[in-house]
FIRO-507965 format. One record per atom (N, C-alpha, C): residue number from 0; atom name; x, y, z. Coordinates in Angstrom, 3 decimals. Example, Ala and Ser with C-alpha at 12.3 -4.5 7.8 and 13.67 -1.06 7.14 Angstrom:
2
- 0 N 13.190 -5.690 7.800
- 0 CA 12.300 -4.500 7.800
- 0 C 13.200 -3.300 7.800
- 1 N 12.850 -2.250 7.080
- 1 CA 13.670 -1.060 7.140
- 1 C 12.900 0.030 7.870
END
This chain:
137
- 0 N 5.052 15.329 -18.831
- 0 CA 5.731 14.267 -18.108
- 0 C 7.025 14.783 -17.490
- 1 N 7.907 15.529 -18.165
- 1 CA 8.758 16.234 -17.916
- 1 C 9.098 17.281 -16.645
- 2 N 7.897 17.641 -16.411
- 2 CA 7.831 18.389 -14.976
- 2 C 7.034 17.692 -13.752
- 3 N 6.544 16.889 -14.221
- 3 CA 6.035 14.740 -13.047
- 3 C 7.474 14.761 -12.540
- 4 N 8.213 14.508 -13.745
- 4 CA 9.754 13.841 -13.402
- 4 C 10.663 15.158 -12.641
- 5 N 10.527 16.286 -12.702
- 5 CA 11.064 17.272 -12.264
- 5 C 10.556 17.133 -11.161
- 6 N 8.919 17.223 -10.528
- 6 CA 8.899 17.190 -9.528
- 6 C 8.755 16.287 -8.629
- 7 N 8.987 14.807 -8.691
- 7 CA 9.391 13.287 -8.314
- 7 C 10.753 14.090 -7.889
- 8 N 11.760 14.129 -8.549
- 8 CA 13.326 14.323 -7.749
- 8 C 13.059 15.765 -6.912
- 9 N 12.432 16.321 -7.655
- 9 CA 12.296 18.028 -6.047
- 9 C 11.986 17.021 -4.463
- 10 N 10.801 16.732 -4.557
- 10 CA 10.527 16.253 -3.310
- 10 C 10.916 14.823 -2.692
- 11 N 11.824 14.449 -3.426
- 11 CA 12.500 13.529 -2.998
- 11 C 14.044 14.033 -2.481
- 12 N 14.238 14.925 -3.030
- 12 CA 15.854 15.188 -2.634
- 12 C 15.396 16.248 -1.585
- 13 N 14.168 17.130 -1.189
- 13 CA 13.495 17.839 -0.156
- 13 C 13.713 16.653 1.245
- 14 N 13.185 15.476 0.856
- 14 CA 13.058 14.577 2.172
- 14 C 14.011 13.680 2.559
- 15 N 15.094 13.570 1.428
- 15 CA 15.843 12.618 1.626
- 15 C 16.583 12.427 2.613
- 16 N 17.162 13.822 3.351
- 16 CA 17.857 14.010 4.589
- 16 C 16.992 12.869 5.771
- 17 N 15.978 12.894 5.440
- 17 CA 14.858 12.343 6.893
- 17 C 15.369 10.853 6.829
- 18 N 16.171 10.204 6.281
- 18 CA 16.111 8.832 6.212
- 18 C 17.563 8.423 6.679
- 19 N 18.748 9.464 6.816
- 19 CA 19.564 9.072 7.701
- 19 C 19.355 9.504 8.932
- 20 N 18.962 10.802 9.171
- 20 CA 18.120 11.226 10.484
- 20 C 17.237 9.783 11.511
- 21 N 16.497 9.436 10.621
- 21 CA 15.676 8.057 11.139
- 21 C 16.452 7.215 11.127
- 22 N 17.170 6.508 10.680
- 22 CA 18.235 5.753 10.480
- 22 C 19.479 5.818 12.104
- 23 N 19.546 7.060 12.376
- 23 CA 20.647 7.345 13.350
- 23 C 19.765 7.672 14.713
- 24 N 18.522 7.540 14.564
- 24 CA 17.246 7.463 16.169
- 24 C 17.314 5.789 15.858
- 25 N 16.787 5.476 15.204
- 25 CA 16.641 4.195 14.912
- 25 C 17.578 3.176 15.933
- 26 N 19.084 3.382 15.169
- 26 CA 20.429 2.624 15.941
- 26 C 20.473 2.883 17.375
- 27 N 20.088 4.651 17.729
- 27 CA 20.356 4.815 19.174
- 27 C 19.221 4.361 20.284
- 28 N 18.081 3.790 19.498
- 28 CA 17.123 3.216 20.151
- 28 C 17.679 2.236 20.477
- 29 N 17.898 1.298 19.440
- 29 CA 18.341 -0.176 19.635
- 29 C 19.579 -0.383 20.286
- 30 N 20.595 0.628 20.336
- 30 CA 21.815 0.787 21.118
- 30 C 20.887 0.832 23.312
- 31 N 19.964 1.648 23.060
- 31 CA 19.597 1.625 24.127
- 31 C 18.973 0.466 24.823
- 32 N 18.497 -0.197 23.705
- 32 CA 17.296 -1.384 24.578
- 32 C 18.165 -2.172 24.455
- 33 N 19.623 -2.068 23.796
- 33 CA 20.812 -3.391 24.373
- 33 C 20.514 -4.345 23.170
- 34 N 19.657 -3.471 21.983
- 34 CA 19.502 -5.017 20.793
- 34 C 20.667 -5.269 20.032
- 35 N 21.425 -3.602 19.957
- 35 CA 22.830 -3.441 18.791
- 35 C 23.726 -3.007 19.615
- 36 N 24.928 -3.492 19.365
- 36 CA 26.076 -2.864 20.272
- 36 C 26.753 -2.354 19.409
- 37 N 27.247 -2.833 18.289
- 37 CA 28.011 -2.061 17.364
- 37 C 27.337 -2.162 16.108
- 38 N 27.951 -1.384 15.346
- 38 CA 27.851 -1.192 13.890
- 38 C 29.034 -1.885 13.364
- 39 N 29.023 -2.675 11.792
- 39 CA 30.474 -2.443 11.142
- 39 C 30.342 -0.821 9.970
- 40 N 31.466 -0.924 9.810
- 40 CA 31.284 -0.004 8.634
- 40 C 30.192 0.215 7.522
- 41 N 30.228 -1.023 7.174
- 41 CA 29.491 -1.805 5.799
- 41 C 28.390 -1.515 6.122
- 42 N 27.556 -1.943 7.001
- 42 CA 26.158 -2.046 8.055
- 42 C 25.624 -0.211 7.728
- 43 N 26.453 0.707 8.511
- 43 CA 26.256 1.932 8.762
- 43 C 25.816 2.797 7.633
- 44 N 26.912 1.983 6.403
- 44 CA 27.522 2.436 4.622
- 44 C 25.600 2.492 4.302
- 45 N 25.487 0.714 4.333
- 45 CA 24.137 0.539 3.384
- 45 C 23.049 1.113 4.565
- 46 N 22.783 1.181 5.935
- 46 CA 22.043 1.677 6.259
- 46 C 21.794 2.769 6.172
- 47 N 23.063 4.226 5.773
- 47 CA 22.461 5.566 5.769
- 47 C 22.141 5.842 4.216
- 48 N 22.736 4.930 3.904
- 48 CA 22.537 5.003 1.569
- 48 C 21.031 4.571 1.458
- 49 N 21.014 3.790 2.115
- 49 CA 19.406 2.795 1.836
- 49 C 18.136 3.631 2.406
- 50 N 18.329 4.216 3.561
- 50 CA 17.548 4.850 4.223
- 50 C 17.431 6.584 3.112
- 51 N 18.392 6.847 2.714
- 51 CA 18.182 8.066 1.949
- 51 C 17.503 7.811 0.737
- 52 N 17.881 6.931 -0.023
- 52 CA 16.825 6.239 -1.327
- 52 C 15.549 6.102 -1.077
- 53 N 15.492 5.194 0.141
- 53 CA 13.874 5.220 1.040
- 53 C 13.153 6.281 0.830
- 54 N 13.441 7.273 1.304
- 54 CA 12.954 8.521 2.045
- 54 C 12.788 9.386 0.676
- 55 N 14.033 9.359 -0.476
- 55 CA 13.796 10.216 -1.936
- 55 C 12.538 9.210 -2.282
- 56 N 12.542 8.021 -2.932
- 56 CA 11.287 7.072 -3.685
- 56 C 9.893 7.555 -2.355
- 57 N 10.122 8.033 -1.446
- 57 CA 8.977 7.784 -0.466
- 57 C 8.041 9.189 -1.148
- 58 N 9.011 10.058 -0.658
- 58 CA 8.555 11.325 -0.604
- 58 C 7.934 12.016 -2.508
- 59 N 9.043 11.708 -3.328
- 59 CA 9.079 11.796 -4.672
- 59 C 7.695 11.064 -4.871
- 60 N 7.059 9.908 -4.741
- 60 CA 5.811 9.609 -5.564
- 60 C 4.658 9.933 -4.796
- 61 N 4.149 10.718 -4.278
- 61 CA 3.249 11.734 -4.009
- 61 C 2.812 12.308 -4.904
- 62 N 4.075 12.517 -5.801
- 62 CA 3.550 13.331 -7.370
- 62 C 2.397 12.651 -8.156
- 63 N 2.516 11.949 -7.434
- 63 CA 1.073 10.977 -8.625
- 63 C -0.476 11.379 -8.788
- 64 N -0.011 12.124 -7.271
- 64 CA -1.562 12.577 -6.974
- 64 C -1.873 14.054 -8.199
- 65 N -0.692 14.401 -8.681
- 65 CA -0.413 15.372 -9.478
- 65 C -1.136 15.269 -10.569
- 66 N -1.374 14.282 -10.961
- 66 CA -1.433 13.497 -12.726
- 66 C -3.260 13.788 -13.216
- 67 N -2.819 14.845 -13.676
- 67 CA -4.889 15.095 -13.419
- 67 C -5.614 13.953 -14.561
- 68 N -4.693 13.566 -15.348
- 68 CA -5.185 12.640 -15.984
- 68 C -5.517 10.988 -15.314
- 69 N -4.570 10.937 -14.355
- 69 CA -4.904 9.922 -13.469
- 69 C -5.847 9.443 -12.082
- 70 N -6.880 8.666 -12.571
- 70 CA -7.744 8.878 -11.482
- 70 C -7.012 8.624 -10.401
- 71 N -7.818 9.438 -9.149
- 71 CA -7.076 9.323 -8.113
- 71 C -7.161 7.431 -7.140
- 72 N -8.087 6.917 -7.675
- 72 CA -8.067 5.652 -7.340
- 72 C -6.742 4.897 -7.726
- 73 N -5.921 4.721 -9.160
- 73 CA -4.747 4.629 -9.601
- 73 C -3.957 5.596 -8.834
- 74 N -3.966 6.158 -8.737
- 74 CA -2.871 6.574 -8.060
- 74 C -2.708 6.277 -6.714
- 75 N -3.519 6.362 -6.419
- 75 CA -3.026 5.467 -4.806
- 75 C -2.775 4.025 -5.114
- 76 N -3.104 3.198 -5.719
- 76 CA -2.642 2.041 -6.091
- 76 C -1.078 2.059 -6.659
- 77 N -1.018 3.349 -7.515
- 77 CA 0.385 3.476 -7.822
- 77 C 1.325 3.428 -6.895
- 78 N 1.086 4.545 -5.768
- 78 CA 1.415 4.839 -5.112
- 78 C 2.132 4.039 -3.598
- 79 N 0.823 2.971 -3.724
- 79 CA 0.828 1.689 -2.644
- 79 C 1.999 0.358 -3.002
- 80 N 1.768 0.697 -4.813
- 80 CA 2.472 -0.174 -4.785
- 80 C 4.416 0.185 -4.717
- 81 N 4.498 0.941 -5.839
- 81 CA 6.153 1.898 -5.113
- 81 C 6.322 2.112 -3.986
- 82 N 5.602 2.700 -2.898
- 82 CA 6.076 2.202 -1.693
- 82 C 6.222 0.790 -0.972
- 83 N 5.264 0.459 -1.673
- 83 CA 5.548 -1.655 -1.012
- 83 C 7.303 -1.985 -1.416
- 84 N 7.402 -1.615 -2.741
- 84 CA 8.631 -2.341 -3.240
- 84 C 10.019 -1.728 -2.618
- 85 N 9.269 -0.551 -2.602
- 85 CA 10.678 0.561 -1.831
- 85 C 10.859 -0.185 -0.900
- 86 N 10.170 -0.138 0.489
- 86 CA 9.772 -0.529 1.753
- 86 C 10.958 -1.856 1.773
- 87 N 10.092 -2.212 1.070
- 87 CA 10.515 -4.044 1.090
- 87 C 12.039 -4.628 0.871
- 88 N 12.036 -3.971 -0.548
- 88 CA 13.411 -4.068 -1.293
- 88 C 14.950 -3.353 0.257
- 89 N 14.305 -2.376 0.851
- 89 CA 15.112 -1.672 1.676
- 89 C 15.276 -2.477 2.941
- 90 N 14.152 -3.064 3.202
- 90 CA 14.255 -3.662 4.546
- 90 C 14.913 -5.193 4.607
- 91 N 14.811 -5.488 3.220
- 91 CA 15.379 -6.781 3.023
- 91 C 16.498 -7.318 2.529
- 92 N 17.801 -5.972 2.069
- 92 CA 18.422 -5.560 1.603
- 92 C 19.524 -5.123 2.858
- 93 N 18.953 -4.758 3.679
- 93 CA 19.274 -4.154 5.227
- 93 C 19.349 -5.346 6.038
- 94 N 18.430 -6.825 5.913
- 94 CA 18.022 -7.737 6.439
- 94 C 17.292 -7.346 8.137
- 95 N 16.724 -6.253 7.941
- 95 CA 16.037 -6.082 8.912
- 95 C 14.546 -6.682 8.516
- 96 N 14.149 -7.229 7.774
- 96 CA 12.808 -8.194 7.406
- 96 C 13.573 -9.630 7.042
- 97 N 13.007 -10.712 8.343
- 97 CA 12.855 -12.022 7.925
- 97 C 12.435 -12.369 6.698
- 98 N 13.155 -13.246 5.946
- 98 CA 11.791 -13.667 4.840
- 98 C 10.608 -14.448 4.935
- 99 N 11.098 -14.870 5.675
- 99 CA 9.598 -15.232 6.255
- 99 C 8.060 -14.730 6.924
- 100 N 9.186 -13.642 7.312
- 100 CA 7.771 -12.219 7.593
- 100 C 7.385 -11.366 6.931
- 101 N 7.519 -12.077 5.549
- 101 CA 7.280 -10.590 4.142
- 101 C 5.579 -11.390 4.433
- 102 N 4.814 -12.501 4.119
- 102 CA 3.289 -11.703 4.236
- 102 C 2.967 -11.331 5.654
- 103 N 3.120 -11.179 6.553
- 103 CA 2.693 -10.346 7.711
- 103 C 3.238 -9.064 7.017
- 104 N 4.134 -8.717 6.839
- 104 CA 4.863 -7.635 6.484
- 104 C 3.978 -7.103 5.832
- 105 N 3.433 -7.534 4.358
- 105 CA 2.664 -7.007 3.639
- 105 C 1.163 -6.742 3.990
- 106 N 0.778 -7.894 4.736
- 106 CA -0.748 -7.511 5.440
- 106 C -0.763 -6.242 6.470
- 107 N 0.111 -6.152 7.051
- 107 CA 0.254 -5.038 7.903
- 107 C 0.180 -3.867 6.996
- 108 N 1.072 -3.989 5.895
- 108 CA 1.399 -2.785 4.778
- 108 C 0.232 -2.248 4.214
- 109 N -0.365 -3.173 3.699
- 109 CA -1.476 -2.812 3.109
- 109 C -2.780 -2.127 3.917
- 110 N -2.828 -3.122 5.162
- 110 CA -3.889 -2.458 6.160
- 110 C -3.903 -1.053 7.039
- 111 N -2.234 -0.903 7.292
- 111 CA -2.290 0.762 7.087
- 111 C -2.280 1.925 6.163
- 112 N -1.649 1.184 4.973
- 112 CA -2.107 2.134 3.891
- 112 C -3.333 2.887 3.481
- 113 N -4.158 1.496 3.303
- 113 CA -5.663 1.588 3.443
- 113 C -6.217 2.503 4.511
- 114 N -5.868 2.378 5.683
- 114 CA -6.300 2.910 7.143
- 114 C -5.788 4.538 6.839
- 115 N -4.619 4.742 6.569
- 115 CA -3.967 6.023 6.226
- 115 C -5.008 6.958 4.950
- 116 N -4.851 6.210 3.910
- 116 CA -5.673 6.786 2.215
- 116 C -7.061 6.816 3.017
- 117 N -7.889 6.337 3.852
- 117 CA -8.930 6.592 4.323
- 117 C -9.200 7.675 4.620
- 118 N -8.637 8.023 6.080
- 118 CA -8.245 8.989 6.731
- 118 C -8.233 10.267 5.844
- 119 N -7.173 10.543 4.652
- 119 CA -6.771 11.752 4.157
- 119 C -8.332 11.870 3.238
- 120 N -8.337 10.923 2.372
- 120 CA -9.767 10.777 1.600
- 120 C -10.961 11.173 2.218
- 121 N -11.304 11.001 3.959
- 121 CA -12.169 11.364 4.453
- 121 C -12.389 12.644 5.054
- 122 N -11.268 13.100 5.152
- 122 CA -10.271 14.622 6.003
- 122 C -10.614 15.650 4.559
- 123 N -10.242 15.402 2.857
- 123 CA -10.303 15.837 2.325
- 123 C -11.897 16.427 1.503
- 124 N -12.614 15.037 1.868
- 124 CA -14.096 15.204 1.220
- 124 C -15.018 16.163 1.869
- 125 N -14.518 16.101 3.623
- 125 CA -15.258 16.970 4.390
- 125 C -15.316 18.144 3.891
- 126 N -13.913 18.596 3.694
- 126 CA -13.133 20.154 3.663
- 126 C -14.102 20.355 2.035
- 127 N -14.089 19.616 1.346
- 127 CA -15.013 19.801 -0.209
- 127 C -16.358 20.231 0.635
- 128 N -16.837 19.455 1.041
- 128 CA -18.462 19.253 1.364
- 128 C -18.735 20.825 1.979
- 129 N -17.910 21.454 2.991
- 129 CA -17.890 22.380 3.912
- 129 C -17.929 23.604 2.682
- 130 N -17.202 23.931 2.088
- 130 CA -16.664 24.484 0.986
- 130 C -18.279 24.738 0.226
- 131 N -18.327 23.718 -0.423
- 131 CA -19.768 23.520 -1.325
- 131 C -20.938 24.028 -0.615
- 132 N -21.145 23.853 0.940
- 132 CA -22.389 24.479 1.377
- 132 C -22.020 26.161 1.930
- 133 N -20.563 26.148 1.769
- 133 CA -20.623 27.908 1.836
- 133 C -20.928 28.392 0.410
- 134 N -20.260 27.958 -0.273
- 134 CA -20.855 28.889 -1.954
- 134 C -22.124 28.563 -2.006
- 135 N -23.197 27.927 -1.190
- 135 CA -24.378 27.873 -2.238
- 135 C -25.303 28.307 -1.072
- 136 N -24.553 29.037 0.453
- 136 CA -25.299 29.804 0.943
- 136 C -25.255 31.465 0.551
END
């Protein structure tokens, strides 16, 4: 468990930079399309703090896929769900999510997740399958 938890903070403090990075495209987008004109302090404070937590919890539970004891079905469920709360907790915290748009929010969430775990799940089985008919030529 001890090296789960070692490597949860490696690749979270690896990505964490990416979330004020996104954070500071983000503002200069919205500075551009005329949605934000200024920042206060406070605003800037919790948006580059919040966005770096984001980006450590984002990147850090990947490790799950690690857990050979854990089927990989749980773990993407694990996985789906720590990012929901991250996601959520950050965006709503930021008040960049209505509350009123948390279930769209979440139907959307879930339907790309799904759409995404497909994708890698289907990308990955090939690369097995390909694999398996070279060793048994």
């Amino acid at each position: 468990m001890k090296k789960h938890v070692k490597a949860f903070c490696k690749r979270g403090l690896i990505a964490a930079w990416g979330g004020p990075v996104i954070m500071a495209i983000v503002w200069l987008c919205l500075k551009t399309a005329g949605v934000v004109e200024t920042l206060t302090v406070d605003q800037a404070v919790l948006g580059i703090i919040s966005t770096t937590v984001m980006a450590f919890v984002a990147a850090g539970i990947s490790i799950v896929y690690h857990i050979e004891t854990l089927p990989k079905s749980m773990a993407a469920l694990i996985q789906m769900a720590v990012l929901y709360i991250d996601y959520m907790g950050i965006y709503l915290l930021n008040g960049w999510l209505p509350v009123e748009r948390i279930g769209a929010f979440t139907l959307i969430f879930i339907a790309t997740f799904a759409v995404i775990w497909l994708i890698i799940y289907l990308s990955i089985r090939m690369k097995v399958n390909r694999i398996n008919q070279k060793m048994q030529a």
